[in-house]
C-alpha positions as CSV (number, residue, x, y, z in Angstrom):
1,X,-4.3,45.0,19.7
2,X,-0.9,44.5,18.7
3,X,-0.1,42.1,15.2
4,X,2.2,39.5,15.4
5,X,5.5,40.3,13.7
6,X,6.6,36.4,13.1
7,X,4.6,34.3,10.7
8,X,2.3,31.9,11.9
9,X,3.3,28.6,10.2
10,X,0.2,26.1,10.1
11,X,0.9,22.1,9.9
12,X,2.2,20.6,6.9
13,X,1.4,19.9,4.1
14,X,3.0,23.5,3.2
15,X,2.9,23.6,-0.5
16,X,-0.3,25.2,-2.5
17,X,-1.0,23.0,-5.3
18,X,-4.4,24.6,-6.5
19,X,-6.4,22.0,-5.1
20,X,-8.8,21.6,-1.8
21,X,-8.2,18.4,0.0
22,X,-11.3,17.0,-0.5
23,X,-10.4,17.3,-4.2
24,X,-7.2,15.4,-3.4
25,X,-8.6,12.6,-0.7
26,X,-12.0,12.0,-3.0
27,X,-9.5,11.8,-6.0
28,X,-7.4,9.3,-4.2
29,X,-10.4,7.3,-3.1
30,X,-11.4,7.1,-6.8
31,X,-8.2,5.9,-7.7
32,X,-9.1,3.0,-5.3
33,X,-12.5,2.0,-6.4
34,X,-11.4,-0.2,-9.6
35,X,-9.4,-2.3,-7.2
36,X,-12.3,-2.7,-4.6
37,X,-14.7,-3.7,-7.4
38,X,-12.1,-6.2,-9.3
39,X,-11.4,-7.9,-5.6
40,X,-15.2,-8.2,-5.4
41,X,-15.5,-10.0,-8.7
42,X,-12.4,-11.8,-7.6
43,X,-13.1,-12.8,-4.1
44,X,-17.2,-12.6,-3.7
45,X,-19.7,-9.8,-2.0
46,X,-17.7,-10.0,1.7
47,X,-15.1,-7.8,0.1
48,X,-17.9,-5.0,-0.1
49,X,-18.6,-5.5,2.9
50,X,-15.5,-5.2,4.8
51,X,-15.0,-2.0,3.0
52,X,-18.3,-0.5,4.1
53,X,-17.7,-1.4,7.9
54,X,-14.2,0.2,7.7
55,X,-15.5,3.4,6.0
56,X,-18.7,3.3,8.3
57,X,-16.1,3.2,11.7
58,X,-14.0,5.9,10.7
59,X,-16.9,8.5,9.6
60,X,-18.3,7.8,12.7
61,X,-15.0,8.6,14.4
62,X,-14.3,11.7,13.0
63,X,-18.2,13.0,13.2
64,X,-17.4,12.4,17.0
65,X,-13.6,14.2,16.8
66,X,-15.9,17.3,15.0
67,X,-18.2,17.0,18.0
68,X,-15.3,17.4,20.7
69,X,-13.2,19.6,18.6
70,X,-15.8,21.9,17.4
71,X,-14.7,21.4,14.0
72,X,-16.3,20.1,10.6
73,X,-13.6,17.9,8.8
74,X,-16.1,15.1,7.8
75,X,-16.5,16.3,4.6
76,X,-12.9,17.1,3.2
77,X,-12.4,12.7,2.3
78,X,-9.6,12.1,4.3
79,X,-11.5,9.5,7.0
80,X,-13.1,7.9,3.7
81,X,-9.4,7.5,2.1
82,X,-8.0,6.3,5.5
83,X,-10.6,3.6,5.7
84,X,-10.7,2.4,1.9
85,X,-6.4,2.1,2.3
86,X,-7.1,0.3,5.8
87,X,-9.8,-1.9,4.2
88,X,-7.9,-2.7,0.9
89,X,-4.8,-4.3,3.4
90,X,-7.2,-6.7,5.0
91,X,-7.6,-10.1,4.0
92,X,-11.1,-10.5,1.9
93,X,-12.6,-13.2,5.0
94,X,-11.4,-10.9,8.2
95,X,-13.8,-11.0,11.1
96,X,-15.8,-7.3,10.9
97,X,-14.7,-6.3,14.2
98,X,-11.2,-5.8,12.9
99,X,-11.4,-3.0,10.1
100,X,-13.8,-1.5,12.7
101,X,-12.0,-0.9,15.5
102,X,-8.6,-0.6,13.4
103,X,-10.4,2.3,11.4
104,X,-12.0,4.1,15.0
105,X,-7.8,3.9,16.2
106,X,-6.3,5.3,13.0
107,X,-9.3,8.3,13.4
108,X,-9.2,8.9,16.4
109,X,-5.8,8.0,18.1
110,X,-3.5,8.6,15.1
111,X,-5.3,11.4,13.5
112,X,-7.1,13.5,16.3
113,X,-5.1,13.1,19.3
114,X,-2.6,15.1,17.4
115,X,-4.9,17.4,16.3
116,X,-6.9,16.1,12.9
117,X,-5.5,16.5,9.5
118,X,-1.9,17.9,9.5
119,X,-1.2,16.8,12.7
120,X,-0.6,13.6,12.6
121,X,3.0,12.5,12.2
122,X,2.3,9.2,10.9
123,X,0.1,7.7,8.2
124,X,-3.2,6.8,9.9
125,X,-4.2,4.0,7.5
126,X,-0.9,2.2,8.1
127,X,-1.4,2.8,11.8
128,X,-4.1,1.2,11.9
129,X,-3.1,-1.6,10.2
130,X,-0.4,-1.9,12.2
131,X,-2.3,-1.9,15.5
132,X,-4.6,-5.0,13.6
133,X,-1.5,-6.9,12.8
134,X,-0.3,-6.8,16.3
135,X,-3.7,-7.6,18.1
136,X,-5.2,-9.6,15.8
137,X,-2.1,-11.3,14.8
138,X,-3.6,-14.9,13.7
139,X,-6.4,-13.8,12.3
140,X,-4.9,-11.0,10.0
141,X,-2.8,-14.0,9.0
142,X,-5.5,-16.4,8.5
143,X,-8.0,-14.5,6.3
144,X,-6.8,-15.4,3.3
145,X,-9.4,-17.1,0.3
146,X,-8.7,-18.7,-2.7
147,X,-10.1,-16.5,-5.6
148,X,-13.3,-18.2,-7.5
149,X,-10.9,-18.4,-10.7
150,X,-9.1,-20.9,-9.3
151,X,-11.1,-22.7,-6.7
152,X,-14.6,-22.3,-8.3
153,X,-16.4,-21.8,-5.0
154,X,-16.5,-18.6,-2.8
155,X,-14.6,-18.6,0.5
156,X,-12.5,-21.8,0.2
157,X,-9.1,-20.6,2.7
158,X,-5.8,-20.6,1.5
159,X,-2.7,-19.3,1.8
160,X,-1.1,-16.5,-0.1
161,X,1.9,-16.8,-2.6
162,X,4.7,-15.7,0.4
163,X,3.4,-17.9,3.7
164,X,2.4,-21.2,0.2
165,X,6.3,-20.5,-0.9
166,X,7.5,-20.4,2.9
167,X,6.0,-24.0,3.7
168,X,6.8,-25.3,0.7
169,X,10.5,-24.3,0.6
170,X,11.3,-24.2,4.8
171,X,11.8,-20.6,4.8
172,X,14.6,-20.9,2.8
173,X,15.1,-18.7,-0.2
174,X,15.0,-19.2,-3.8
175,X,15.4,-18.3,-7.0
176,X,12.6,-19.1,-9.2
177,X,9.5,-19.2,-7.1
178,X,7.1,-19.5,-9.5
179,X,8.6,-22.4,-10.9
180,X,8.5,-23.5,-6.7
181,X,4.8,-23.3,-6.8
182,X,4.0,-24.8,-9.6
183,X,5.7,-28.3,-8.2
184,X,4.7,-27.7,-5.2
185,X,0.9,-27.6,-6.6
186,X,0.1,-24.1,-6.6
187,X,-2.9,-23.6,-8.8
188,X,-2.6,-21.6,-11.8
189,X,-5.5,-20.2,-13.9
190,X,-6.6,-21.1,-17.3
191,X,-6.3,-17.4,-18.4
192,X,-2.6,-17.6,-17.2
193,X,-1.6,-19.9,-19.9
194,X,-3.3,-18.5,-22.9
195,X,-2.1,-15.3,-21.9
196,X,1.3,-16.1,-21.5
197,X,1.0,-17.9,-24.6
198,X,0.0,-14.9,-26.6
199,X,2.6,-12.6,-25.0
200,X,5.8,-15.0,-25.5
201,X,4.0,-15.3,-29.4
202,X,3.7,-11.7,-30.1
203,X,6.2,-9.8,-27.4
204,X,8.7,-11.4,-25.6
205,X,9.2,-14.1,-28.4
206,X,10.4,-11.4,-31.2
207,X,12.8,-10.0,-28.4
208,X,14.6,-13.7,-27.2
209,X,12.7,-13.4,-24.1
210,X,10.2,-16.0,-22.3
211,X,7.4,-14.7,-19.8
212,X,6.9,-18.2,-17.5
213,X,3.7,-18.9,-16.5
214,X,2.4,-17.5,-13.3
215,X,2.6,-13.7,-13.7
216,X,-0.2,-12.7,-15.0
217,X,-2.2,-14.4,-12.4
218,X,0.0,-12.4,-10.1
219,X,-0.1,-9.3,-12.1
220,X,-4.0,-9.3,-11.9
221,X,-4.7,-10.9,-8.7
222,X,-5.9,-14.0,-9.3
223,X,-4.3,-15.2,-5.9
224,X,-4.6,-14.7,-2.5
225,X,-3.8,-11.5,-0.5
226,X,-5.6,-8.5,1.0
227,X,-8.4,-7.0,-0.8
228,X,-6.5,-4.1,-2.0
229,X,-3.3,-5.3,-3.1
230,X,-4.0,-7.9,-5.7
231,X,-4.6,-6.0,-8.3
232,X,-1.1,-4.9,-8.9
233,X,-1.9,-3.5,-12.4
234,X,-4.8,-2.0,-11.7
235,X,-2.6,0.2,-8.7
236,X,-0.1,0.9,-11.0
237,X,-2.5,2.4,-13.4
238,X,-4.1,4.8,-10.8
239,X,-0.4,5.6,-9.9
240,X,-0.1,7.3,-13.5
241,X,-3.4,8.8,-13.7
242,X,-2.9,10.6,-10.4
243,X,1.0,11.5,-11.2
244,X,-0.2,12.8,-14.5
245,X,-3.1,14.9,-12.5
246,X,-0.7,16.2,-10.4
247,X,-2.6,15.0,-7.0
248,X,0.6,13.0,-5.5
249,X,3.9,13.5,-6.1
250,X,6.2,10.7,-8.0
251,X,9.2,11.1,-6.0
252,X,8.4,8.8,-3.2
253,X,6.5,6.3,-4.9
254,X,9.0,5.6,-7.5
255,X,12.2,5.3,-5.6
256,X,10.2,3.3,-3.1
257,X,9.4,0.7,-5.9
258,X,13.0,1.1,-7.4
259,X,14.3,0.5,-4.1
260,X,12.4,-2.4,-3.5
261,X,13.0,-4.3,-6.8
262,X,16.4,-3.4,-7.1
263,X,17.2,-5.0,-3.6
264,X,14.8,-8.5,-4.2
265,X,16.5,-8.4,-7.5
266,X,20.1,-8.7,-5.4
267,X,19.3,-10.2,-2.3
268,X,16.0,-12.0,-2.7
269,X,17.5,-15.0,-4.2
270,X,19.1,-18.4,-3.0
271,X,21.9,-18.7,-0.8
272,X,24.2,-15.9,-1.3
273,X,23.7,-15.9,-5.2
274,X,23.7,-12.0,-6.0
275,X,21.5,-11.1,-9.0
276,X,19.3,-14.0,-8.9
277,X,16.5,-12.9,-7.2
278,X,12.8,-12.3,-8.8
279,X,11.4,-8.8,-8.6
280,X,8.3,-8.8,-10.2
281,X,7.6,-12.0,-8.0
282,X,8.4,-10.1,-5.0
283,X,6.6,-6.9,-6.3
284,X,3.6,-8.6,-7.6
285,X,3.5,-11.6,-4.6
286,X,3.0,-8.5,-1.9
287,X,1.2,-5.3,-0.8
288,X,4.2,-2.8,-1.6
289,X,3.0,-1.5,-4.8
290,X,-0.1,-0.5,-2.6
291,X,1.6,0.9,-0.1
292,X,3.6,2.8,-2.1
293,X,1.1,4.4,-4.6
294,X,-1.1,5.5,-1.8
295,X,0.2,6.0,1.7
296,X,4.4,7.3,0.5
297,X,2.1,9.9,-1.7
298,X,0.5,11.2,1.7
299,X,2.0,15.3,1.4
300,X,1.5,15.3,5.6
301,X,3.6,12.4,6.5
302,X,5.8,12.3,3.6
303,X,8.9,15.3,3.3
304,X,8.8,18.4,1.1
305,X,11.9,18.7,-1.4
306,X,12.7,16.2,-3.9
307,X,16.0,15.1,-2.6
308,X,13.8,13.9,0.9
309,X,11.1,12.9,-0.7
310,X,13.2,10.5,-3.0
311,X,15.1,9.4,0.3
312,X,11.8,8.8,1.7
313,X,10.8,6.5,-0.7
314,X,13.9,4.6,-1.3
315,X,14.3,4.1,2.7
316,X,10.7,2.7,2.7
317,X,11.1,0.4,-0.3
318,X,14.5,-0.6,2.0
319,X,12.8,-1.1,4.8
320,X,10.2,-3.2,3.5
321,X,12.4,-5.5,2.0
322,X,14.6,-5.9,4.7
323,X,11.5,-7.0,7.1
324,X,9.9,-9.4,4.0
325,X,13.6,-11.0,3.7
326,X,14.3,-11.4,7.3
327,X,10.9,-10.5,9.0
328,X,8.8,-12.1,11.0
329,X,6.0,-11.2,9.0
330,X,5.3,-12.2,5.4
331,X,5.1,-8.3,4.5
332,X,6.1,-5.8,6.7
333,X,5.5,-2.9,4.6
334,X,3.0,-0.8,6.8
335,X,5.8,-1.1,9.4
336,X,8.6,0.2,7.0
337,X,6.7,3.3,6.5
338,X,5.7,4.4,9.7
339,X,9.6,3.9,10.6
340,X,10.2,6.6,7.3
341,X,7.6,8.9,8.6
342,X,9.1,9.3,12.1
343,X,12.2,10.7,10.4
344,X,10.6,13.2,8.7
345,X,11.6,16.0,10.3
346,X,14.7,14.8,10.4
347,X,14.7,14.6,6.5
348,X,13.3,18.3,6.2
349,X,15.9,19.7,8.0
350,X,18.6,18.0,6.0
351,X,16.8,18.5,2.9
352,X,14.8,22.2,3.1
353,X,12.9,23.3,0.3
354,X,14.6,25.6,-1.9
355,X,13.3,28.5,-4.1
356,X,9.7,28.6,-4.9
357,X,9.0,25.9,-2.4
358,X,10.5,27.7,0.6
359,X,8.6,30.8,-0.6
360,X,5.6,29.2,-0.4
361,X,5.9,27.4,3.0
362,X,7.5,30.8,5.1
363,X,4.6,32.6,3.5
């Protein structure tokens, strides 16, 4: 038997970072859990549940991939990482059937009809919620709850900060949306007010700065929006602790959020008024910061050298504004990614590795 003389190049991700994937998928999924629990508290029980029927739908889809493909992938975390990212974009009162069969496409469609693990070209998560958006349009629209903070019940409906600020304003744009909401009777929490009380007092008072109230109800979620994305702080935070452990890279997520700011800080506000737009409202009001922190970070959909992967990011964070400003959707950040992962190859070959990188990946 003859050996081959040309290497045998497996699918990406290429670059050996010392750990398994389990270790990275189970690490990620950790990262998550805080936000799960904190949407619980905020939101009731259901949230739980809607988690554990996504999770349940994609093991169950990749125990039947092994099956066909003779393969044992159920234990490396990447199905339970898929579902938690698909569960944490749905809204807390979504009908179960939706993060089920959303979670059995992203497995089985996304992931294994390319292959499993490596394969796939685009983020499965975001695929699937993609493919809920687009057949369960009204309902992935209309499963929004007030949090028990501010209505004092469980499962009162209502609408999130973007589609409140869209009927109150007419679509049109504007500059200080908080300050929109509030006349417009947006509820606002009692925490809110002390708290912005005691920063103006004790930080932005000594600096000539004035933090208005609203964003620390936006900052930890105590409004409506998927189960995942609300707690905007809490995301952030696992952003550091897995940059600092080395398990994702920062490139992507940080030009992606960079991107996105800068632009809603140009664009985002009223009329043509450059500069007058309101980016932690439109970073906080959203589920960017969750896309960005855990599907840009994915090493198989995402590019390999810096220069691409910061590309990446910034074209995401791009993206997703563009479709949030002049979108038909409220937030079409799933959408902006899957776009950014199709030109991946195309950023790879524009931007190849160099020096220890490309050693490692021709190896």
């Amino acid at each position: 038997m003859t050996r081959n003389r040309y290497p045998i190049v497996s699918a990406a991700p290429f670059i050996h970072v010392g750990r398994s994937t389990s270790s990275l998928c189970f690490g990620a999924a950790a990262a998550l859990l805080p936000a799960f629990a904190w949407s619980s508290w905020i939101f009731g029980p259901r949230v739980l549940l809607v988690a554990m029927v996504s999770i349940a739908a994609a093991l169950l889809s990749e125990g039947g991939a092994n099956l066909l493909a003779r393969r044992y992938t159920l234990g490396d975390g990447s199905a339970l990482l898929s579902a938690l990212i698909l569960a944490a974009a749905m809204p807390p009162g979504v009908a179960l059937h939706i993060p089920a069969l959303s979670a059995s496409f992203a497995i089985l469609v996304v992931k294994w009809s390319f292959g499993g693990l490596g394969g796939n070209w685009m983020n499965p998560a975001l695929a699937g919620i993609a493919f809920a958006q687009v057949n369960w349009h009204d309902e992935m629209l209309g499963g929004w709850v007030m949090p028990r903070i501010l209505s004092g019940v469980d499962g009162l409906s209502a609408s999130t900060p973007l589609g409140y600020l869209a009927d109150a304003t007419g679509g049109a744009r504007v500059s200080l949306p908080l300050e929109v909401l509030k006349q417009a009777g947006y509820p606002v929490s009692a925490f809110d007010g002390r708290a912005t009380g005691f920063l103006n007092d004790h930080v932005f008072g000594p600096l000539g700065a004035e933090l208005p109230g609203g964003y620390v109800d936006l900052a930890l979620g105590f409004r409506p929006g998927a189960i995942g994305e609300v707690a905007g702080i809490l995301l952030l935070f696992a952003s550091v602790i897995l940059i600092s452990r080395k398990m994702i890279r920062w490139e992507a997520p940080f030009s992606a959020l960079l991107a996105f700011g800068f632009l809603a800080r140009l664009f985002g506000g009223a009329g043509g008024d450059f500069m007058s737009g309101d980016a932690l409202f439109a970073l906080f009001s959203g589920g960017f910061i969750l896309t960005a922190v855990f599907a840009l970070a994915d090493p198989v959909t995402t590019p390999v050298s810096r220069p691409a992967l910061a590309l990446f990011g910034a074209g995401a964070g791009a993206l997703a504004f563009a479709f949030r400003r002049w979108g038909a959707l409220p937030d079409g950040s799933a959408y902006a990614v899957l776009i950014m992962n199709a030109l991946v190859p195309l950023l790879d070959k524009a931007f190849p590795p160099s020096g220890r990188a490309r050693k490692r990946r021709d190896a």
